[in-house]
C-alpha positions in Angstrom: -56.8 0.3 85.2 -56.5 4.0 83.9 -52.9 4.4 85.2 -52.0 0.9 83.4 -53.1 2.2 79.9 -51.5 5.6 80.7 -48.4 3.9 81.3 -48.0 0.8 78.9 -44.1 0.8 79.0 -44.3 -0.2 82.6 -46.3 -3.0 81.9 -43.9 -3.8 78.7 -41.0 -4.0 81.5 -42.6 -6.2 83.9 -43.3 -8.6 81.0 -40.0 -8.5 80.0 -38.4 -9.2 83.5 -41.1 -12.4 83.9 -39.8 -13.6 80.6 -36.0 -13.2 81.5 -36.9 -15.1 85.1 -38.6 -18.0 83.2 -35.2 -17.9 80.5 -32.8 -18.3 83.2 -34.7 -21.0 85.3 -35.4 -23.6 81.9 -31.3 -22.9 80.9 -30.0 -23.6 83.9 -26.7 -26.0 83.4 -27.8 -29.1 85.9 -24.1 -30.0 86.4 -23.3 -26.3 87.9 -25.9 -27.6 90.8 -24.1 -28.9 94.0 -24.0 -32.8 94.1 -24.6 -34.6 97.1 -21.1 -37.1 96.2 -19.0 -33.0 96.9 -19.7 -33.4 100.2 -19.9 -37.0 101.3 -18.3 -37.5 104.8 -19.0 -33.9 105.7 -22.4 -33.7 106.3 -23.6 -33.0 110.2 -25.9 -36.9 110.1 -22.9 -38.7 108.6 -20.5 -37.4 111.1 -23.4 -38.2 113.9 -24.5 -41.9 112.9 -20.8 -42.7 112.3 -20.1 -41.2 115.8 -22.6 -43.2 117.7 -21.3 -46.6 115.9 -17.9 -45.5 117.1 -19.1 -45.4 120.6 -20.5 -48.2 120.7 -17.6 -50.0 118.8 -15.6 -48.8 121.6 -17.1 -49.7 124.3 -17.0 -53.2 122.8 -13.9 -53.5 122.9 -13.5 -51.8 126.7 -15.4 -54.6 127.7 -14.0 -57.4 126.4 -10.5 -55.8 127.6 -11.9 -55.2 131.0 -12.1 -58.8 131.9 -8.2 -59.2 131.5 -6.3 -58.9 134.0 -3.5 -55.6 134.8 -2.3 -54.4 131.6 1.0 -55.3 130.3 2.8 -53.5 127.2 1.9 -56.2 124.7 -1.8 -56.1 125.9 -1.7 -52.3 125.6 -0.6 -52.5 122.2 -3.2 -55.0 121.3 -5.7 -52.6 122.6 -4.3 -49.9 120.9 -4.6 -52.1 117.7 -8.4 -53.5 118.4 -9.4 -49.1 118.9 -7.8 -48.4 115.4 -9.8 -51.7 113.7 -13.0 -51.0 115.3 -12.7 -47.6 114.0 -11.5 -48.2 110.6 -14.4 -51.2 110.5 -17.5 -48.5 111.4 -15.8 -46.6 108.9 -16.3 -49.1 106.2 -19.9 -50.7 107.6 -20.7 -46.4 107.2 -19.6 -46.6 103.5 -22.0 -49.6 103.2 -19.7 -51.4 101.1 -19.4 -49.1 98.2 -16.0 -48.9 97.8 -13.3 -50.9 97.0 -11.6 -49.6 100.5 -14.5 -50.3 102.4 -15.1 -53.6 100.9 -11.4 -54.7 101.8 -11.8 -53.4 105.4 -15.0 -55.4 106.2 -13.4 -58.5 104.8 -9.7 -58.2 106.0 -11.2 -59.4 109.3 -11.7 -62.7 108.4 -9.0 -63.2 106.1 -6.6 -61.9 108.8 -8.7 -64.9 111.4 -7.6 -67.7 108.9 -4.4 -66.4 108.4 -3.8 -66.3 111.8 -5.0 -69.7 112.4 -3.0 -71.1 109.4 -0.2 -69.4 111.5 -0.9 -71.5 114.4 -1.3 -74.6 112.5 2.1 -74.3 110.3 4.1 -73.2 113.6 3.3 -76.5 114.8 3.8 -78.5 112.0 7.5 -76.8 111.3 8.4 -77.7 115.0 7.6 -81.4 114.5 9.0 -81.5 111.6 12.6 -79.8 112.7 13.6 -82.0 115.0 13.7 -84.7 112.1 14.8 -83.2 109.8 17.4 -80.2 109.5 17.0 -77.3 106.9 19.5 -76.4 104.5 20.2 -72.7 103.7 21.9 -71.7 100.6 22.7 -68.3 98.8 21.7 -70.1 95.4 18.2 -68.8 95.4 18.9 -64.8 95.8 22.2 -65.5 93.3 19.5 -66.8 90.6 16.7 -64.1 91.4 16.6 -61.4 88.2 17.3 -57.9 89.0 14.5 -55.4 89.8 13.9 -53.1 86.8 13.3 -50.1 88.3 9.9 -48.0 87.9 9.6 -43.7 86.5 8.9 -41.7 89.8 5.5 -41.3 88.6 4.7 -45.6 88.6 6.7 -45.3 91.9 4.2 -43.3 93.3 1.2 -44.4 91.8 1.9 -48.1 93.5 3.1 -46.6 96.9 -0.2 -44.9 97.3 -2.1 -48.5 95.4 -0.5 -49.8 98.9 -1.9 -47.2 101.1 -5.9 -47.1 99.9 -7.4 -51.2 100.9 -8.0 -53.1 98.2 -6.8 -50.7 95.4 -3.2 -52.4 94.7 -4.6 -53.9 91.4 -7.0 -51.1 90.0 -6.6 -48.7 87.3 -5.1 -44.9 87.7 -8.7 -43.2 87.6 -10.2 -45.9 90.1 -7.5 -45.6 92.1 -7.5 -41.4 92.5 -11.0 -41.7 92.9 -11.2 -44.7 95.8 -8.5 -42.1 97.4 -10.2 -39.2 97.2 -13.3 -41.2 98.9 -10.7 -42.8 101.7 -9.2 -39.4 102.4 -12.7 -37.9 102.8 -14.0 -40.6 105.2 -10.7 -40.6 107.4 -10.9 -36.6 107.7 -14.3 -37.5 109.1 -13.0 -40.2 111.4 -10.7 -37.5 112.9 -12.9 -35.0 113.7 -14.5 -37.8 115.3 -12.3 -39.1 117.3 -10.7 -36.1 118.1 -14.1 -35.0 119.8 -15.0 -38.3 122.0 -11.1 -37.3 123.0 -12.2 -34.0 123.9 -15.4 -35.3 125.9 -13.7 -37.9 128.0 -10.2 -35.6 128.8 -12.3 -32.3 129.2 -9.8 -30.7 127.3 -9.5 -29.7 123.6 -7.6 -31.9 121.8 -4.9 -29.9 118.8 -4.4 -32.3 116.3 -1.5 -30.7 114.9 0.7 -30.4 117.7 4.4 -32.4 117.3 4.5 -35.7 119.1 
């Protein structure tokens, strides 16, 4: 007590440093604070859970291929292309619909079902209907067909990359850069992904940046 009256500019600067603590926590700027959407797809339980659905996607689809019978190319290919859908489908089930991308992933399965049945069903019909009657082919139609204006580099690009993100061919600029900011995100995770059940299965690490 005697040594703190002796000595009042000591407690004058402890005072003063309390009162510059307390300034700089009620002025803090709430946008300089890390927000969870900065690291979406990076975090160690999103790359986990999406892992374990990718497993289990997989071995889906090795056992509905495991009944067939040897492998041909064609059947290799459509194994190939069943891996890269059930990936790219827990990939948008793990976005939970949230996205444009996402929400054109879960329902270009169905769409791509009834198209493929439609297929079926106008095959058919066309072969019936050819050997009564003959088609007639004429230039008239690509004569009469205005040309293309062509687009600034910048509209070229813009609807190149509208082509490359699901469901973002008719969306504004700003939607578009930020569904493809989200899409790039979520494949990068999808990679690391893959690339370690690779690693697991072969034993051997995988470089994803070596030349085909």
């Amino acid at each position: 007590m005697e040594s703190a009256i002796s000595n009042p500019d000591f407690n004058l600067e402890d005072e003063e440093l309390k009162r510059t603590k307390r300034r700089k926590t009620e002025t803090r700027d709430p946008e300089s604070d890390p927000k969870p959407e900065t690291i979406k797809w990076r975090s160690e339980s999103e790359q986990r859970n999406y892992s374990t659905k990718l497993v289990e996607a997989l071995r889906q689809v090795r056992r509905n291929s495991s009944s067939s019978s040897s492998p041909s190319s064609a059947k290799l290919v459509g194994r190939h292309r069943e891996i890269r859908d059930a990936a790219n489908r827990v990939l948008a089930v793990s976005a939970k619909g949230k996205t444009r991308w996402s929400r054109a992933i879960l329902t270009s399965r169905l769409s791509s079902k009834l198209a493929h049945n439609n297929n079926n069903y106008n095959n058919t019909k066309h072969k019936k209907g050819a050997n009564r009657v003959g088609a007639k082919v004429t230039g008239c139609s690509r004569l009469s067909r205005p040309e293309k204006k062509r687009l600034p580099p910048v509209q070229r690009k813009v609807k190149v990359l509208s082509r490359l993100v699901p469901g973002c061919r008719k969306v504004s600029l700003p939607n578009l850069l930020e569904e493809t900011t989200d899409y790039i995100a979520a494949l990068e995770m999808q990679v690391r992904a893959m690339t370690k059940i690779t690693e697991i299965l072969t034993g051997a690490p995988v470089n994803r940046f070596a030349s085909s």
